[in-house]
N, CA, C and O atoms as CSV, one atom per row, in Angstrom:
chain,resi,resn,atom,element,x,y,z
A,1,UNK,N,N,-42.369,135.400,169.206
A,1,UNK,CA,C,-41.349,134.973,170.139
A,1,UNK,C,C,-40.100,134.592,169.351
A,1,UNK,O,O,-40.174,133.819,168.395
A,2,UNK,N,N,-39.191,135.025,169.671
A,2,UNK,CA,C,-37.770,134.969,169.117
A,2,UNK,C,C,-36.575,133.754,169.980
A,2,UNK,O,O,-36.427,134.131,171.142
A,3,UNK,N,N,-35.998,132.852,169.768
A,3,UNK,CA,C,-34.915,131.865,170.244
A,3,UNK,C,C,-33.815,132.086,169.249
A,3,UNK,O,O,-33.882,132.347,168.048
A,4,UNK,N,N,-32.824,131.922,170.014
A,4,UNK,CA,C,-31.432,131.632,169.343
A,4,UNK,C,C,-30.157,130.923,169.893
A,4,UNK,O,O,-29.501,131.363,170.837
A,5,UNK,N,N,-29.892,129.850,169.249
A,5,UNK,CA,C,-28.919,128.620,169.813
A,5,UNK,C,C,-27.641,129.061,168.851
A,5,UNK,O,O,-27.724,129.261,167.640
A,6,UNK,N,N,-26.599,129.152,169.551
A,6,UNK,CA,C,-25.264,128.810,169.225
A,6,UNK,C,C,-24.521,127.591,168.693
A,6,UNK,O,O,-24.027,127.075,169.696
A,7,UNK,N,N,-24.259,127.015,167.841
A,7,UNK,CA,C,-24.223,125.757,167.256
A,7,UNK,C,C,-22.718,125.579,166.966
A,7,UNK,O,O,-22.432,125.757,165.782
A,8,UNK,N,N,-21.571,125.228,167.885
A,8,UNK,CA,C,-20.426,125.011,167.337
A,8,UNK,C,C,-20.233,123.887,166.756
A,8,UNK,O,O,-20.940,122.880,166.709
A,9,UNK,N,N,-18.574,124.275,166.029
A,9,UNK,CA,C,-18.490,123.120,164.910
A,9,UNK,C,C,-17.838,122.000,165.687
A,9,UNK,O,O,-17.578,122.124,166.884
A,10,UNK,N,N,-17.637,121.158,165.157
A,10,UNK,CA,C,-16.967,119.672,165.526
A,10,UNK,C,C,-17.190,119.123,167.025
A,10,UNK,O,O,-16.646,118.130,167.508
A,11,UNK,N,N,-17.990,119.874,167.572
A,11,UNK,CA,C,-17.826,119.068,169.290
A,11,UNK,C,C,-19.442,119.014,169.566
A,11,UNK,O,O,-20.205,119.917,169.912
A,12,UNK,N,N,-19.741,117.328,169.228
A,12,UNK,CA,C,-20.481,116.581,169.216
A,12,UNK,C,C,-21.009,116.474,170.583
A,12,UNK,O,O,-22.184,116.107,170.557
A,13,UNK,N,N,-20.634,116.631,171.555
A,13,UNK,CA,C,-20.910,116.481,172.914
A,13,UNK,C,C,-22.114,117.762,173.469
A,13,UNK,O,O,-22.702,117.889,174.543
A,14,UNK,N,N,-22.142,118.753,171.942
A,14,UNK,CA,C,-23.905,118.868,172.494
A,14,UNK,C,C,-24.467,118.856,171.138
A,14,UNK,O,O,-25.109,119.840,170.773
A,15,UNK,N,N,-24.331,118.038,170.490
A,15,UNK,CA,C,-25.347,117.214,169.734
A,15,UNK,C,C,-26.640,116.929,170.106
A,15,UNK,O,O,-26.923,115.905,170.727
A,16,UNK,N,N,-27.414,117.723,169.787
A,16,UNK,CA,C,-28.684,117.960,170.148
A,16,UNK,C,C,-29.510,118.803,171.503
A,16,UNK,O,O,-30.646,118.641,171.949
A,17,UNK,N,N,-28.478,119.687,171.889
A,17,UNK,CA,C,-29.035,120.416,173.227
A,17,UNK,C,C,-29.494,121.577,172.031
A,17,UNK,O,O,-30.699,121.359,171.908
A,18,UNK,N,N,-29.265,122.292,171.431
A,18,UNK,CA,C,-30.843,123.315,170.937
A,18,UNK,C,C,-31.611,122.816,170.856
A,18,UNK,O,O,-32.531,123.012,171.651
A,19,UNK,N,N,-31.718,121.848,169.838
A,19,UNK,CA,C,-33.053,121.164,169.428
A,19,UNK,C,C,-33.981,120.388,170.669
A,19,UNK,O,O,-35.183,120.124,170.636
A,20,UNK,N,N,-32.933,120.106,171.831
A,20,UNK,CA,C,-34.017,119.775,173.006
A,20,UNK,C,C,-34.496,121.088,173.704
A,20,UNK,O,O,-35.658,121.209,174.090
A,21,UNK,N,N,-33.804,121.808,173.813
A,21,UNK,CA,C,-34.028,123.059,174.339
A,21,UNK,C,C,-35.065,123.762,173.487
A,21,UNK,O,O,-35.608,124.684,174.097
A,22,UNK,N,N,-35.404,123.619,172.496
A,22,UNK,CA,C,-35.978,124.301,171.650
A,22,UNK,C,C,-37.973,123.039,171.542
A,22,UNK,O,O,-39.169,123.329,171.516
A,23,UNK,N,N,-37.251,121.885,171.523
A,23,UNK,CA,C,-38.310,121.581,172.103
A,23,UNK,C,C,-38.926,121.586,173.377
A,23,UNK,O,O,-40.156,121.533,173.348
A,24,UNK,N,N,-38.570,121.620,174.112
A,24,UNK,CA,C,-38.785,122.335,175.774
A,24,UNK,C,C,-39.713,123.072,175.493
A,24,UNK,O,O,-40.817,122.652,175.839
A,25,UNK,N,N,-39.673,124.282,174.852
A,25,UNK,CA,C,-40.317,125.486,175.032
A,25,UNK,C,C,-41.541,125.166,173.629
A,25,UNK,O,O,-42.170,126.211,173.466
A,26,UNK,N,N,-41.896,124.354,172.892
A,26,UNK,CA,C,-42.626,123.765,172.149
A,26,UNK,C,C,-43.589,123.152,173.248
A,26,UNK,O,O,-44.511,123.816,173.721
A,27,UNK,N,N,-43.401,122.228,173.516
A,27,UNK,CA,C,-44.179,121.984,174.806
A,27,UNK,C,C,-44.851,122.661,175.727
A,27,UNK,O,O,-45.875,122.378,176.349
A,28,UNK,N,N,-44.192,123.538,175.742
A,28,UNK,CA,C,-44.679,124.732,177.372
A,28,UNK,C,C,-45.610,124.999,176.298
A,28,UNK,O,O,-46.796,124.748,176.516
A,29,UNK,N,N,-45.308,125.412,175.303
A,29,UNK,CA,C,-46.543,125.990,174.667
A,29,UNK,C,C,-47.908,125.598,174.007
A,29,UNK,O,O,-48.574,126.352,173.298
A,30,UNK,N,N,-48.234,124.284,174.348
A,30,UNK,CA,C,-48.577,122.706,174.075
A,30,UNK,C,C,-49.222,122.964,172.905
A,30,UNK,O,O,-50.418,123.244,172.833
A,31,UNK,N,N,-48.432,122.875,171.937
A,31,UNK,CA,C,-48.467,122.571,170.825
A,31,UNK,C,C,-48.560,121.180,169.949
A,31,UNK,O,O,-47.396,120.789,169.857
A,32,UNK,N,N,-49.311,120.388,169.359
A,32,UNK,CA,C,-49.627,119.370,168.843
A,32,UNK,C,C,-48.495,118.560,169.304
A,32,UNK,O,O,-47.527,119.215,169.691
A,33,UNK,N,N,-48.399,117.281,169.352
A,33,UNK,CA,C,-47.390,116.483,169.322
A,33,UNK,C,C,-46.523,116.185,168.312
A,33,UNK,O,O,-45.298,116.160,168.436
A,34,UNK,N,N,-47.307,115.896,167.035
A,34,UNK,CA,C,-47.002,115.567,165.423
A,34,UNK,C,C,-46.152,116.822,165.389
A,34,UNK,O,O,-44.939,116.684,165.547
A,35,UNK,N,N,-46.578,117.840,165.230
A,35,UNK,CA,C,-45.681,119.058,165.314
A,35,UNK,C,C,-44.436,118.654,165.816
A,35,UNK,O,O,-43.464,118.093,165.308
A,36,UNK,N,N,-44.805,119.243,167.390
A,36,UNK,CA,C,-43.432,119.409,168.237
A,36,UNK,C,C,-42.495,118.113,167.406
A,36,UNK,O,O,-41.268,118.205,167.390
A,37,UNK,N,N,-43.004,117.255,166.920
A,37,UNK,CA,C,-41.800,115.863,166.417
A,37,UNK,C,C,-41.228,116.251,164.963
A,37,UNK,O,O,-40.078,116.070,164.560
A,38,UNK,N,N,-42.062,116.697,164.432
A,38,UNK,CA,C,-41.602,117.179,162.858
A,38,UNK,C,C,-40.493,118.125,162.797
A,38,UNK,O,O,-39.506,118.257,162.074
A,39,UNK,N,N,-41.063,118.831,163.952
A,39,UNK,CA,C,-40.189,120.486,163.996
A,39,UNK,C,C,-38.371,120.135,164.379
A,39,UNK,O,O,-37.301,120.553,163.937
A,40,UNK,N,N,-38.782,119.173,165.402
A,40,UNK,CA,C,-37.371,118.583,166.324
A,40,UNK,C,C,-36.909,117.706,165.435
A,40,UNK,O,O,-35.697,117.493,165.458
A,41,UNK,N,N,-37.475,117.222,164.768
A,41,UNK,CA,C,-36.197,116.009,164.283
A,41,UNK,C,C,-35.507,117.099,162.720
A,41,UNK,O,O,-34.378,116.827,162.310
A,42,UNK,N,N,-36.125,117.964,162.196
A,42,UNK,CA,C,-35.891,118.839,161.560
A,42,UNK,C,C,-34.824,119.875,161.930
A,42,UNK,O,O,-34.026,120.364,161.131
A,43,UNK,N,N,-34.907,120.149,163.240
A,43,UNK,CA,C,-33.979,121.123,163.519
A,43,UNK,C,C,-32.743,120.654,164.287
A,43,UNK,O,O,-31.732,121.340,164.442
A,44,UNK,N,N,-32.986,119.008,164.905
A,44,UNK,CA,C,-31.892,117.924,165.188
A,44,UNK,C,C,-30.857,118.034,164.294
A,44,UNK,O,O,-29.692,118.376,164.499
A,45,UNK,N,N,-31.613,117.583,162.904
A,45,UNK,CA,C,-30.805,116.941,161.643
A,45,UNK,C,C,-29.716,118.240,161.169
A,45,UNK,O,O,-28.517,118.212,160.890
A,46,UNK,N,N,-30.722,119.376,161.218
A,46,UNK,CA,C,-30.138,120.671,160.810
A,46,UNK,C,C,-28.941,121.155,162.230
A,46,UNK,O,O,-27.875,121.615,161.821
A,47,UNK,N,N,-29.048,121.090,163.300
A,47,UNK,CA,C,-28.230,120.979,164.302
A,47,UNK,C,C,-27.182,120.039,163.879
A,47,UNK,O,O,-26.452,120.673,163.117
A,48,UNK,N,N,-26.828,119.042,163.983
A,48,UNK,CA,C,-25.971,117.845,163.703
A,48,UNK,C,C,-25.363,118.100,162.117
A,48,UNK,O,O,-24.235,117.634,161.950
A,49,UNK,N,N,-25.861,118.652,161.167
A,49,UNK,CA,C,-25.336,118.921,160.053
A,49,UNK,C,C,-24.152,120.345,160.156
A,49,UNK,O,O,-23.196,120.568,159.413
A,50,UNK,N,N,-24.554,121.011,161.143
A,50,UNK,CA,C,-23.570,122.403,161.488
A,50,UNK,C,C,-22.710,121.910,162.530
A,50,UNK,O,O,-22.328,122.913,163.133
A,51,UNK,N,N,-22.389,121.254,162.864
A,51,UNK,CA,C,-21.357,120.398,164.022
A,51,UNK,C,C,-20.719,119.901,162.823
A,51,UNK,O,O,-19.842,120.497,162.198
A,52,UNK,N,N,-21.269,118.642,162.509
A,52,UNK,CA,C,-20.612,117.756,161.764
A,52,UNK,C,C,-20.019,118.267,160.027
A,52,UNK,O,O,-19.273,117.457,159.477
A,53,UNK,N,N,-20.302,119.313,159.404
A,53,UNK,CA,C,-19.844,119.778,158.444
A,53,UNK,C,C,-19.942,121.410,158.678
A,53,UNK,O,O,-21.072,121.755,158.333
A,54,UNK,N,N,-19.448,122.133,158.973
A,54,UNK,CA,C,-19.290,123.466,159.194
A,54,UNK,C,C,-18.037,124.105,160.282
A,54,UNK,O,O,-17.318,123.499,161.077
A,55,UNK,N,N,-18.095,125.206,160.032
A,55,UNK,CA,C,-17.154,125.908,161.117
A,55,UNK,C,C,-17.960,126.672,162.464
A,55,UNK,O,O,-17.457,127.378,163.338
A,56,UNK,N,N,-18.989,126.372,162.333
A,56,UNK,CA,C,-20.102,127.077,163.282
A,56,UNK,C,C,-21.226,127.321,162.749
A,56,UNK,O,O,-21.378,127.212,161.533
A,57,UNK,N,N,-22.400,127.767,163.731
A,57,UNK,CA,C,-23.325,128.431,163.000
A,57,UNK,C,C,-24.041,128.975,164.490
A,57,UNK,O,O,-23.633,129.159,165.636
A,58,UNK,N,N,-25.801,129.164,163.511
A,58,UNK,CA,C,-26.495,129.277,164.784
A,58,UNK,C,C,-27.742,128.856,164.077
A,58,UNK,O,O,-27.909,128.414,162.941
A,59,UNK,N,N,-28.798,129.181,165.320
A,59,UNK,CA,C,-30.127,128.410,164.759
A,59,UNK,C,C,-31.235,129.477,165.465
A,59,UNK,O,O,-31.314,129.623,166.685
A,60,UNK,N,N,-31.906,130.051,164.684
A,60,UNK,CA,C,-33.149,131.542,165.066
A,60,UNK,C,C,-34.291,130.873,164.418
A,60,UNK,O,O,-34.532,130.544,163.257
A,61,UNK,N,N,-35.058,130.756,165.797
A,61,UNK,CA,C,-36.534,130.055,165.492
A,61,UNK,C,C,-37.423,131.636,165.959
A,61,UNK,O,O,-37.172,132.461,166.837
A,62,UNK,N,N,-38.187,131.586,165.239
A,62,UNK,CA,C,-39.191,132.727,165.034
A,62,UNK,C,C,-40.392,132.069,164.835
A,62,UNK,O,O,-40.668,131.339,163.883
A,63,UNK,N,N,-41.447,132.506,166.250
A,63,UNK,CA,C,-42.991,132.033,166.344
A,63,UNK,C,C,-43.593,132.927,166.477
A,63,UNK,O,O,-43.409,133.983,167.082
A,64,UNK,N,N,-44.754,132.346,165.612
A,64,UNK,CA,C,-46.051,133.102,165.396
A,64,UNK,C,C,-47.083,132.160,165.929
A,64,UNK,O,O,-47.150,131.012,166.368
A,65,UNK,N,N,-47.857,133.188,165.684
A,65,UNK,CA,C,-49.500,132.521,165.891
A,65,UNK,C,C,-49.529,130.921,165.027
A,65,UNK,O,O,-49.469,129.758,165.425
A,66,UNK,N,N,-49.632,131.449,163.905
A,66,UNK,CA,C,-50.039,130.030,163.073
A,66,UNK,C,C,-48.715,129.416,162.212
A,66,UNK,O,O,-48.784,128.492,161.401
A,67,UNK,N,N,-47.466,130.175,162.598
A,67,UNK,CA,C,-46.139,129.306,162.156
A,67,UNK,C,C,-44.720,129.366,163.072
A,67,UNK,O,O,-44.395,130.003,164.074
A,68,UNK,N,N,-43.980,128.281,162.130
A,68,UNK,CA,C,-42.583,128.674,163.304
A,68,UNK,C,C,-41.684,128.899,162.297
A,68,UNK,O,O,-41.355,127.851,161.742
A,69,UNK,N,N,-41.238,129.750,161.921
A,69,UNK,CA,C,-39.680,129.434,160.913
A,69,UNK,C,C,-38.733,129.321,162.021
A,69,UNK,O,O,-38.749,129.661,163.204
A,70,UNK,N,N,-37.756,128.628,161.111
A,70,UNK,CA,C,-36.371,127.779,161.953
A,70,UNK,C,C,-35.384,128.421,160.494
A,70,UNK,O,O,-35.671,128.297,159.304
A,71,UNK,N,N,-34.328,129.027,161.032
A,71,UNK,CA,C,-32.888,129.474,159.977
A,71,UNK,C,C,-31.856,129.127,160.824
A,71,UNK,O,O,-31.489,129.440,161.957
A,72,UNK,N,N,-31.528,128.454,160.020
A,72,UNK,CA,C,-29.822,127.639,160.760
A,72,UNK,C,C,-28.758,128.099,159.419
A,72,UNK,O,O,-28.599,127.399,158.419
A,73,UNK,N,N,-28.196,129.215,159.624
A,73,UNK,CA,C,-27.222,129.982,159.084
A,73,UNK,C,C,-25.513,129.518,159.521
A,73,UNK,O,O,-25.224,129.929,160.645
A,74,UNK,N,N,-24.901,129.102,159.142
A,74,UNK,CA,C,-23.653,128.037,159.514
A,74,UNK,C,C,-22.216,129.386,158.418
A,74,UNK,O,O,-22.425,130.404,157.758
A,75,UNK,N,N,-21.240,128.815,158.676
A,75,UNK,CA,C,-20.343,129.554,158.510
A,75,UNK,C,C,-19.758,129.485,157.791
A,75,UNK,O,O,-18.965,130.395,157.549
A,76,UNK,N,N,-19.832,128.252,156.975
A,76,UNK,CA,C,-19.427,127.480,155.788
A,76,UNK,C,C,-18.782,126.446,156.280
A,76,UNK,O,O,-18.815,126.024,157.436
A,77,UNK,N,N,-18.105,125.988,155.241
A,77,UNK,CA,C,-17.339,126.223,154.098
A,77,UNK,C,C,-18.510,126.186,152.833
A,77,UNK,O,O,-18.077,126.377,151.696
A,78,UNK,N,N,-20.000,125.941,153.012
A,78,UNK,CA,C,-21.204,125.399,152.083
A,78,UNK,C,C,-21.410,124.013,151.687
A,78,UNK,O,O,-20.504,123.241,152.000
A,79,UNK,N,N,-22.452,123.520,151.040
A,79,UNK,CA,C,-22.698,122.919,150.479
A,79,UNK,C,C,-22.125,122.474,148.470
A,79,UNK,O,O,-22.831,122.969,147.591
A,80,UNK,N,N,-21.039,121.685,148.087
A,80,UNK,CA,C,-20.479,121.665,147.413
A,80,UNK,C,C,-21.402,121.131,146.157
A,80,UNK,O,O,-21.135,121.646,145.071
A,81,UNK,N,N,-22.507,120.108,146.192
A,81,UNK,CA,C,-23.515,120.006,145.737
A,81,UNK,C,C,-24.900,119.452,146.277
A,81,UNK,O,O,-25.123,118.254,146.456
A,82,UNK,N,N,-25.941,120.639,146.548
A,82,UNK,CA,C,-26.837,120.702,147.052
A,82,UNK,C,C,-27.797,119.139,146.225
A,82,UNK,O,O,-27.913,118.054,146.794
A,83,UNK,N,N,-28.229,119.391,145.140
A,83,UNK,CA,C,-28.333,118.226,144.564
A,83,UNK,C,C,-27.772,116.735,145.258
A,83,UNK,O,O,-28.611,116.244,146.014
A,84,UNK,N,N,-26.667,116.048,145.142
A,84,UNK,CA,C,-26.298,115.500,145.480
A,84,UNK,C,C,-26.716,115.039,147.302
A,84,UNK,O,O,-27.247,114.010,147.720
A,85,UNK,N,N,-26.185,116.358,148.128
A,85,UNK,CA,C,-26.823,116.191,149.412
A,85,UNK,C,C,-28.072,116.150,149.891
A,85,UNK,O,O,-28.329,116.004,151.087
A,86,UNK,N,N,-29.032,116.292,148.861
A,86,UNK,CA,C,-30.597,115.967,148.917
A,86,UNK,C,C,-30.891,114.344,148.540
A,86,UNK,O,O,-31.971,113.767,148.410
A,87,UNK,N,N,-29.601,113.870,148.423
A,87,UNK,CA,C,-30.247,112.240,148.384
A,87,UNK,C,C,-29.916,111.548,149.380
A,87,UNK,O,O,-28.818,111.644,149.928
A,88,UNK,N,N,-31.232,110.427,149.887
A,88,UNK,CA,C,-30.990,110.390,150.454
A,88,UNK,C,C,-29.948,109.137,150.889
A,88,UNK,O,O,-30.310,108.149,150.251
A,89,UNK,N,N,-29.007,108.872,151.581
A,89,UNK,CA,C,-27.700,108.544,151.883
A,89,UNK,C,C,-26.688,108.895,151.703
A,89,UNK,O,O,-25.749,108.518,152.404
A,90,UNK,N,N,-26.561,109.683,150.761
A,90,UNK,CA,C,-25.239,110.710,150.007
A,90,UNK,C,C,-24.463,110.905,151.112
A,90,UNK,O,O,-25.260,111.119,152.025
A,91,UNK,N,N,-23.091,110.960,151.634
A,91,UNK,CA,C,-22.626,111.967,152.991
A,91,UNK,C,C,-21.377,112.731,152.660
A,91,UNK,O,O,-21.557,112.675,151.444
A,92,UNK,N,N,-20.698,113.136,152.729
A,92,UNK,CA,C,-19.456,113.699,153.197
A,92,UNK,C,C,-18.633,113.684,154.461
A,92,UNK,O,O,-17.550,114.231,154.666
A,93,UNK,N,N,-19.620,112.695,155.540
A,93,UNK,CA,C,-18.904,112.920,156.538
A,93,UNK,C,C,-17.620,111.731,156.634
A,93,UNK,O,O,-17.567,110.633,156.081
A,94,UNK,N,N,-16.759,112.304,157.425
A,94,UNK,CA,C,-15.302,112.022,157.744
A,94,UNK,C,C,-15.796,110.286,158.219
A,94,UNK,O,O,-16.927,109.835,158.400
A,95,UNK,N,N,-14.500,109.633,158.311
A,95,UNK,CA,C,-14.292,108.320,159.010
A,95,UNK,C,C,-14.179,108.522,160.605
A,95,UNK,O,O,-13.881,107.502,161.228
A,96,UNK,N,N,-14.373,109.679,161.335
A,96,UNK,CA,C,-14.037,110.106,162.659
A,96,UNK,C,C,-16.007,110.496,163.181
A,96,UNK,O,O,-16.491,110.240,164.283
A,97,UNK,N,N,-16.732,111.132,162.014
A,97,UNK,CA,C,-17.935,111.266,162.304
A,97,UNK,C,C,-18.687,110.280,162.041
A,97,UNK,O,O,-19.712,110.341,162.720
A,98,UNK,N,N,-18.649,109.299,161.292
A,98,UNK,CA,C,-19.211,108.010,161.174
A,98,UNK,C,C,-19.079,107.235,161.792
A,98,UNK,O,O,-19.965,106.387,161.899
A,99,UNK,N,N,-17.716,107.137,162.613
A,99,UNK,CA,C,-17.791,105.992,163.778
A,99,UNK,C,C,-18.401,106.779,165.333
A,99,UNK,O,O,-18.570,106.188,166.399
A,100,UNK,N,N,-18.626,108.112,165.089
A,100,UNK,CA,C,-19.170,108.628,166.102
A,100,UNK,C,C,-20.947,108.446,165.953
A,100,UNK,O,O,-21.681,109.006,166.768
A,101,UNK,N,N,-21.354,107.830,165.127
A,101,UNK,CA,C,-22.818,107.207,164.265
A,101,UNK,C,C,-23.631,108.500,163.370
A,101,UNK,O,O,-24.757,108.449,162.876
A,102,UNK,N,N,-22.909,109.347,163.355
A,102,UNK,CA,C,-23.393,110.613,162.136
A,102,UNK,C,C,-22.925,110.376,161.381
A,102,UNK,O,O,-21.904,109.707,161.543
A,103,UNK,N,N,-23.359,110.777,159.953
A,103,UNK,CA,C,-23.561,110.956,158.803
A,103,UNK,C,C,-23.862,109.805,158.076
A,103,UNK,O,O,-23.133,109.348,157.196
A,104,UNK,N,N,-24.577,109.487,158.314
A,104,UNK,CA,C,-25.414,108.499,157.229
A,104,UNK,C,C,-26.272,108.980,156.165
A,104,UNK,O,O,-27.251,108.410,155.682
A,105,UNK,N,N,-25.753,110.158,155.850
A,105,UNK,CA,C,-26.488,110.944,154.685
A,105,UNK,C,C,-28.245,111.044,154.661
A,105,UNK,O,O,-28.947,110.932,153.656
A,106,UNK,N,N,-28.676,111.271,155.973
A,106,UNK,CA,C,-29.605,111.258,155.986
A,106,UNK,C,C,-30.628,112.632,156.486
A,106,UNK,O,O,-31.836,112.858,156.402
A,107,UNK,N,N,-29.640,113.258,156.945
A,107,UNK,CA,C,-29.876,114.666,157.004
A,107,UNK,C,C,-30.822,116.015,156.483
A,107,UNK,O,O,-31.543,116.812,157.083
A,108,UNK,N,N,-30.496,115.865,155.300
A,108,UNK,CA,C,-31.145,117.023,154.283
A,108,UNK,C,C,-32.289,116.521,153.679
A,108,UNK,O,O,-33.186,117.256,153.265
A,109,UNK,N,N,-32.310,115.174,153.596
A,109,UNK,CA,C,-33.685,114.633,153.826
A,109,UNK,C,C,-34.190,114.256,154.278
A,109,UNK,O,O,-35.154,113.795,153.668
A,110,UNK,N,N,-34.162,114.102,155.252
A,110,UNK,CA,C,-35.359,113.852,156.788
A,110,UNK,C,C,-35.858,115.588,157.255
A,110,UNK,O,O,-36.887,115.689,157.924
A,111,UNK,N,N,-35.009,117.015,156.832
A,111,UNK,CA,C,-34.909,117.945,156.939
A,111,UNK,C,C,-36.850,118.597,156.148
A,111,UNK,O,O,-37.820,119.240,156.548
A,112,UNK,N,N,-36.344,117.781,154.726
A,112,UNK,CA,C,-37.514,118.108,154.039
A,112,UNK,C,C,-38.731,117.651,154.222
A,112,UNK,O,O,-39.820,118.220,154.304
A,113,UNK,N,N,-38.273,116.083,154.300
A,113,UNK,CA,C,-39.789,115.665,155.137
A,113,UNK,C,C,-40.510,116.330,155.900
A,113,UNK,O,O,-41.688,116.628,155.701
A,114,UNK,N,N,-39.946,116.563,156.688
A,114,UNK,CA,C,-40.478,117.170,158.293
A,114,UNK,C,C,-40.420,118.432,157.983
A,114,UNK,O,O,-39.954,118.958,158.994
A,115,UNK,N,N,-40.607,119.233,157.212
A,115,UNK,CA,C,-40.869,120.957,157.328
A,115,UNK,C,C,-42.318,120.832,155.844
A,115,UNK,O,O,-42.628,119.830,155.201
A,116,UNK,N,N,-42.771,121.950,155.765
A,116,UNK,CA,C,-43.980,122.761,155.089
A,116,UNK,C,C,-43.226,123.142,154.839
A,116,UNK,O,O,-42.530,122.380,155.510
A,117,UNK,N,N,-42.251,124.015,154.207
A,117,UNK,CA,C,-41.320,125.192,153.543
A,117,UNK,C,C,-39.685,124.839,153.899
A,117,UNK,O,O,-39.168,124.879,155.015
A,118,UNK,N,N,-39.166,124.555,152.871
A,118,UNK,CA,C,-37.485,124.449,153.149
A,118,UNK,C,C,-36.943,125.714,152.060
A,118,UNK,O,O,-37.286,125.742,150.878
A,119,UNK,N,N,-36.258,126.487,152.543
A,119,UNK,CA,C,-35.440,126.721,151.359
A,119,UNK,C,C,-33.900,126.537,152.187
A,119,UNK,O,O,-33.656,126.369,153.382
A,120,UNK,N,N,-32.802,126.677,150.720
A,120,UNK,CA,C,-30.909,126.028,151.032
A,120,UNK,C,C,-30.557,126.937,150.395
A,120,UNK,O,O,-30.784,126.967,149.185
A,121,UNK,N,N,-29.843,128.024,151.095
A,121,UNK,CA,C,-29.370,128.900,150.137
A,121,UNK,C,C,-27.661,128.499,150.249
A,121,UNK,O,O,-27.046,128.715,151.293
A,122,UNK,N,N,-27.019,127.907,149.063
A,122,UNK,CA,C,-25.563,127.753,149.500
A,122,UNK,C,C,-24.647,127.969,148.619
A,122,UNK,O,O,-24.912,128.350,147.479
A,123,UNK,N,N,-23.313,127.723,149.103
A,123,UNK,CA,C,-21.939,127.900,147.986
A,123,UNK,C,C,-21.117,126.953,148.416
A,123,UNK,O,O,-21.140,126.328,149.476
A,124,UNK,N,N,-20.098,126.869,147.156
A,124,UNK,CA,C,-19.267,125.782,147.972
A,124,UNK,C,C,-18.139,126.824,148.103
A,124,UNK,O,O,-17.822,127.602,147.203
A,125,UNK,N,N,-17.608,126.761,149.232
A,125,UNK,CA,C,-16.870,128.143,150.040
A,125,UNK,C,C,-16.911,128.851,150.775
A,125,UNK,O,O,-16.077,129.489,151.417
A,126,UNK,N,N,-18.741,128.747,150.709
A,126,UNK,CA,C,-19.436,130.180,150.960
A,126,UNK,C,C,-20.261,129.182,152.265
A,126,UNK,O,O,-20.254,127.986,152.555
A,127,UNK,N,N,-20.954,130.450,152.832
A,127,UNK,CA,C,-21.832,129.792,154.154
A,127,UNK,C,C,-23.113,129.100,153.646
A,127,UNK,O,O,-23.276,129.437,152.473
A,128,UNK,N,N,-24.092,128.261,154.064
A,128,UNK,CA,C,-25.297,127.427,154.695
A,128,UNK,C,C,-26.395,128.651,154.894
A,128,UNK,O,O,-26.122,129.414,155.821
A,129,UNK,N,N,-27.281,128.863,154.345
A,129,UNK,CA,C,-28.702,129.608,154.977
A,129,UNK,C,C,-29.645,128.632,154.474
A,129,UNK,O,O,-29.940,128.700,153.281
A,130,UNK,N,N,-30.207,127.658,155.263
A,130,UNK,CA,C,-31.329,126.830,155.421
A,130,UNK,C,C,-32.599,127.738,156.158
A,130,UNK,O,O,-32.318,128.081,157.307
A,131,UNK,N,N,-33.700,128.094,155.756
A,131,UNK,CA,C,-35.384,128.623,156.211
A,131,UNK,C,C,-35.983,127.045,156.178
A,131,UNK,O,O,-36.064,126.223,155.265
A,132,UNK,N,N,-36.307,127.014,157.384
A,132,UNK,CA,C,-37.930,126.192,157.346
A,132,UNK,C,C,-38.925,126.511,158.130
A,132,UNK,O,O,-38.806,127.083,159.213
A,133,UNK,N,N,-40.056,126.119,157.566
A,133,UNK,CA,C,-41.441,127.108,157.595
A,133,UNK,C,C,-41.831,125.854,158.316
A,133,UNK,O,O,-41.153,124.841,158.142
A,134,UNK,N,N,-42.956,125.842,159.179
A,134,UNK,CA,C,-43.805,125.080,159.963
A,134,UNK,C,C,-45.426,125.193,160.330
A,134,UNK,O,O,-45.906,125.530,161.412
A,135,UNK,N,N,-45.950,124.910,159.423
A,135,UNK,CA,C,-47.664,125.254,159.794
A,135,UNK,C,C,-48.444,124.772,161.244
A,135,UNK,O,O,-48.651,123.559,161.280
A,136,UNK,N,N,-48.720,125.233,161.962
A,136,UNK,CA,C,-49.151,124.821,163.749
A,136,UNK,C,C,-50.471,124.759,163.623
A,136,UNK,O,O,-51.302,125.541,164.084
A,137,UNK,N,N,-50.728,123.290,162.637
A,137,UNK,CA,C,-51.954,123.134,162.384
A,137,UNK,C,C,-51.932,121.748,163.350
A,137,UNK,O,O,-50.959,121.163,163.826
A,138,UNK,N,N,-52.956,121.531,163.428
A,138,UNK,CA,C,-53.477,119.880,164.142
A,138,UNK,C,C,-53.568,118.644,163.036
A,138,UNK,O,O,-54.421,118.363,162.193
A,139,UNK,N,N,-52.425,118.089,163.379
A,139,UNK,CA,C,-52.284,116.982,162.503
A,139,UNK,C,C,-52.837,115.562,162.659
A,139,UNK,O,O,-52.599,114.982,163.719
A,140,UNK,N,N,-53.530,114.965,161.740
A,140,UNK,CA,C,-54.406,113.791,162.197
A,140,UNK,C,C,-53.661,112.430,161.921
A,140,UNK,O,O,-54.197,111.362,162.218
């Protein structure tokens, strides 16, 4: 099964409609709970990171039997140091997105937590290709 969300940049006002939408259909498919929460706050963070630092993107969740990959491909401008944005509190975001309560640099790692497989493919200039892998195992 194939999904794909449109993710524009800077307008916060759907801050988080894929990722609910995307859990919606997690559900229909009643899939663990632990899951459906790992997957969503994963593809939240990754949602809210292409608003709040990018010129656009999108987000293609691909399900299988026993996995889900999630690719949130964004438009750039990239990641200037990936390093750096893997810690966690680090931010870049503006004085306009912080009083809107994003970017508390918490993003790219709450990203990793919550996935089985991350990869960041980036540039600084260049566009965002984030993969995360999801095992649809029963979590205890």
């Amino acid at each position: 099964m194939h999904q794909e969300y449109t993710v524009p940049a800077q307008d916060f006002s759907v801050a988080g409609v894929a990722s609910s939408n995307f859990k919606r259909l997690l559900k229909q498919l009643n899939l663990p709970p632990k899951v459906i929460k790992r997957i969503t706050v994963a593809v939240f963070e990754a949602e809210v990171n292409v608003i709040a630092h990018s010129y656009g993107g999108k987000i293609v969740c691909e399900l299988s039997e026993n996995t889900i990959t999630v690719e949130v491909i964004d438009t750039g401008p990239g990641i200037p140091n990936l390093d750096l944005a893997m810690k966690e509190g680090w931010s870049t975001a503006t004085e306009e997105i912080l009083e809107l309560g994003y970017g508390a640099g918490m993003g790219l790692p709450n990203i990793k937590k919550s996935c089985d497989r991350l990869s960041i493919k980036t540039q600084a200039g260049g566009h965002t290709h984030i993969t995360m892998g999801f095992d649809l195992k029963e979590e205890s």
